[in-house]
C-alpha positions in Angstrom: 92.3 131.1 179.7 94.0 131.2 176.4 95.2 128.5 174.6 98.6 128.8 173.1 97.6 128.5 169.2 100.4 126.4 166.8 99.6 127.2 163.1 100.0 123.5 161.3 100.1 123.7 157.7 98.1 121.6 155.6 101.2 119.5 153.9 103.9 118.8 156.6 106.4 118.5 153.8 106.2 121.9 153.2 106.9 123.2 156.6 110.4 121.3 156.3 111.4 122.8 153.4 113.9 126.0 153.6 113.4 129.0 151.7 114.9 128.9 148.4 117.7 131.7 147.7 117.4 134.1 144.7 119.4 132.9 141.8 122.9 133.4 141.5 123.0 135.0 137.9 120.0 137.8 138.5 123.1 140.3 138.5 124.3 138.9 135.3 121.2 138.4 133.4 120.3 142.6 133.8 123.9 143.1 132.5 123.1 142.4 129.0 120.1 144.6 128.5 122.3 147.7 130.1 125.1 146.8 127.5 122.5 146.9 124.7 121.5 150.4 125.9 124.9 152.0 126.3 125.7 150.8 122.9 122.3 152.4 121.3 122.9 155.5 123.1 126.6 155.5 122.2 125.6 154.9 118.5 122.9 158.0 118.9 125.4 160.4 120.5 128.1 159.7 117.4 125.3 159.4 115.0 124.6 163.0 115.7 128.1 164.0 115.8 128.3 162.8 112.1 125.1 164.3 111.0 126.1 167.7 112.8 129.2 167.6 110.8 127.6 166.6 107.6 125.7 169.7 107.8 128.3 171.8 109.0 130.7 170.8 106.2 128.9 169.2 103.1 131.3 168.6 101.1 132.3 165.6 103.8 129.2 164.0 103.2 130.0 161.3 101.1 133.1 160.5 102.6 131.4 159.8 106.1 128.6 158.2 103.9 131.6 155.8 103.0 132.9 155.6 106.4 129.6 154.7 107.7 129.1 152.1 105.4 132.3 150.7 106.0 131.9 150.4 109.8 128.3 148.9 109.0 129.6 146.1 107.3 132.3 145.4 110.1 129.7 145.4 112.3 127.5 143.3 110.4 130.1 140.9 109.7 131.3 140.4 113.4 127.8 139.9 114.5 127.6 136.6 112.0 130.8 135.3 113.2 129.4 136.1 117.3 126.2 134.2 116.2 127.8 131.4 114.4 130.0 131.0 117.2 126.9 131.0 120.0 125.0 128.2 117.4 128.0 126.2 117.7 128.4 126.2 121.3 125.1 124.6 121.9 
């Protein structure tokens, strides 16, 4: 005859406890890192567009060298704000 077998774990605690669910922000957290792509890809797909036109058309070249610069600095500057603003919320 067969006995009916009962598996008993070593720590009975642990047999009580329920799974845990997966966290709540996993969706979020990959958000970010997909952003950060878009935005290189973005930047690589207009960065081409200028360069293609700076050959194209040299005498544009230091114009968009200008323009470039210009949005560079916007850039730069909003990212100090964003990070000032992040150090102060902690």
């Amino acid at each position: 005859m067969s006995q009916p077998t009962s598996i008993s774990p070593e720590d009975p605690a642990s047999a009580l406890q329920q799974p845990t669910p997966p966290a709540a922000g996993g969706g979020a957290a990959a958000l970010l890192p997909l952003l950060v792509l878009v935005f290189a890809l973005l930047v690589l797909i207009i960065g081409a567009g200028l360069l293609y036109v700076t050959i194209a058309h040299p005498s544009l070249a230091m114009p968009l060298t200008v323009s470039v610069a210009g949005v560079t600095v916007v850039f730069t500057i909003a990212g100090a704000i964003a990070a000032f603003i992040a150090a102060s919320r902690r």
